[in-house]
Structures are given as structure tokens and as C-alpha cells.
C-alpha positions as CSV (number, residue, x, y, z in Angstrom):
1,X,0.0,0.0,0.0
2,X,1.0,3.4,-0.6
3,X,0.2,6.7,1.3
4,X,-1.4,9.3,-0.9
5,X,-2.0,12.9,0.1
6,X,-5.2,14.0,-2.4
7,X,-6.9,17.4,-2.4
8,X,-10.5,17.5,-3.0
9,X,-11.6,21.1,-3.8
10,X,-15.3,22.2,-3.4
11,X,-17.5,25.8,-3.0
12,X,-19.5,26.4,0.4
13,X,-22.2,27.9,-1.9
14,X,-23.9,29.0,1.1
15,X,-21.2,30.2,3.3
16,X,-20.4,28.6,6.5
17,X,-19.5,29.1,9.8
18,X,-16.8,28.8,11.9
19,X,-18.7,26.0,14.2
20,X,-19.1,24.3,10.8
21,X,-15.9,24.8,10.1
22,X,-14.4,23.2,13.1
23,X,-16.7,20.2,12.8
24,X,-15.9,19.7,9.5
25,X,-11.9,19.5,10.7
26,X,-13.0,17.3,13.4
27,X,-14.5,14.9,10.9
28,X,-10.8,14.8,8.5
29,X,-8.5,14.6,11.8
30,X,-7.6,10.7,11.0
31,X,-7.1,11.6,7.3
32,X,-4.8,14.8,8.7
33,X,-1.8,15.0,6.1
34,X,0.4,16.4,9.1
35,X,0.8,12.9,9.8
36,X,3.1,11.9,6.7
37,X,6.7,13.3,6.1
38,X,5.3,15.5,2.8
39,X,1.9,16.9,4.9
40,X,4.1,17.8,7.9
41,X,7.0,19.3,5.2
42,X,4.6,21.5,3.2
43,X,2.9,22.0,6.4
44,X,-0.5,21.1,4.6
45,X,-4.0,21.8,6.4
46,X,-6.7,19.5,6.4
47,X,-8.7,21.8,5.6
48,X,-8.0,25.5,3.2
49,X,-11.0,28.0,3.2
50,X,-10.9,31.1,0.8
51,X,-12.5,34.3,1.0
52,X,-14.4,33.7,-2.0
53,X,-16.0,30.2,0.1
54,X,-14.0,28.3,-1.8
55,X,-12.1,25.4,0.0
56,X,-9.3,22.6,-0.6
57,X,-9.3,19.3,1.8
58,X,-6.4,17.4,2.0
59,X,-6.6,14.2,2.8
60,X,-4.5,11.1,3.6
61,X,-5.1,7.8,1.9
62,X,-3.6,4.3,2.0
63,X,-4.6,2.5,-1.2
64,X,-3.3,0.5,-3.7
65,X,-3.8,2.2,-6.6
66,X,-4.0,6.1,-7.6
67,X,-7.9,5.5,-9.0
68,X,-8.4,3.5,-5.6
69,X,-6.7,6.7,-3.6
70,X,-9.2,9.2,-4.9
71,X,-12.2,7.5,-4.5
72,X,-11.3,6.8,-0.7
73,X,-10.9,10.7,-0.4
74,X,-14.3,11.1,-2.3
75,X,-15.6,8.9,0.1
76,X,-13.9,10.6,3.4
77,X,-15.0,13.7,2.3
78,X,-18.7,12.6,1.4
79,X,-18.7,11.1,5.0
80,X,-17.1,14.4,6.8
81,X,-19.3,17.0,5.5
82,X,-22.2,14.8,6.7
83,X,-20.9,14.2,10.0
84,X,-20.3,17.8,10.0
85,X,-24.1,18.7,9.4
86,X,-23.4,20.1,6.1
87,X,-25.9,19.5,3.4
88,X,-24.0,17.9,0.2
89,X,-26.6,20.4,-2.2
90,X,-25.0,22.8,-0.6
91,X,-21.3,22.0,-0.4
92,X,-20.3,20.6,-4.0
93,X,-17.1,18.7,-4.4
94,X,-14.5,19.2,-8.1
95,X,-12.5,16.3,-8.7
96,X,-10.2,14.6,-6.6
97,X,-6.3,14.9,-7.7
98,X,-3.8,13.1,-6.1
99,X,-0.9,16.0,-4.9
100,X,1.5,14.0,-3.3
101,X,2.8,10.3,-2.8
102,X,4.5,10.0,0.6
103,X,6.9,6.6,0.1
104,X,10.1,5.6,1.6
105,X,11.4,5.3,-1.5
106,X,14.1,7.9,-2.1
């Protein structure tokens, strides 16, 4: 298996706030990328928010495959925003892209 870190970007097309926020990085905390050597490098955030509502997660993922990576962090995503109370309608998600591979091969 390798550890993928993928960003999933999406629009708060309502807004949110910062309850919702915190809920929402609540939800990601076991998919934190500080926990790998390239999240804590790049010193990547769980979770990005814009001014314009905008947002990036990034996500940790063990998987096999690249195809297999991505649709885990689909999936964690899916799963956070509804364990944060979010409404999917209202929080649309772009595609997922894989922005790092964290291996111990040098």
C-alpha cells in the first residue's frame, strides 16, 4: 500500500461558519496529512478556506492504486461533510487529484 495525500476542492455555496468549520476539521482529523513526512513538510491543512467560500481538503489515503486513492478521499469527504451537518446540495465537491505520494522510497 502506498500513502497518498489528495486534495478535493469544493465551494460552500452557502457560506459557512466557523462551528461548521471546526466540525468539518473534526470529521478529517484521522485523514490529517500532518501525519506523513510531505503533509508535515509542506505544512498542509486539512482543511484551506478562501474568502471567496471556496475550499481545498487534503486528505491522507492508504490505497493500492492512484484510481483507488481518490475514490477513498471522495468517500472521506462525502462522509465528513455529513458528520459535520453540512448539506451535500450545498457544499459541492470538483474532482479529486492526487498532490503527493509519501513513500520511503528515495
Amino acid at each position: 500500500m502506498t500513502t497518498y495525500v489528495i486534495t478535493v476542492p469544493g465551494t460552500f455555496t452557502a457560506g459557512v461558519d466557523d462551528a461548521a468549520r471546526q466540525r468539518l476539521g473534526r470529521a478529517l482529523r484521522p485523514a490529517d496529512p500532518h501525519g506523513t513526512k510531505l503533509g508535515s513538510a509542506e505544512d498542509l491543512d486539512v482543511l484551506a478556506v478562501n474568502d471567496d467560500n471556496t475550499f481545498a481538503l487534503r486528505l491522507t489515503v492508504e490505497a493500492d492504486t492512484s484510481a483507488d486513492a481518490e475514490q477513498e478521499a471522495r468517500r472521506l469527504a462525502d462522509t465528513a461533510l455529513r458528520d459535520a451537518g453540512l448539506d451535500a446540495d450545498g457544499v459541492p465537491l470538483g474532482p479529486a487529484v492526487i498532490t503527493g505520494i509519501d513513500s520511503e522510497i528515495a
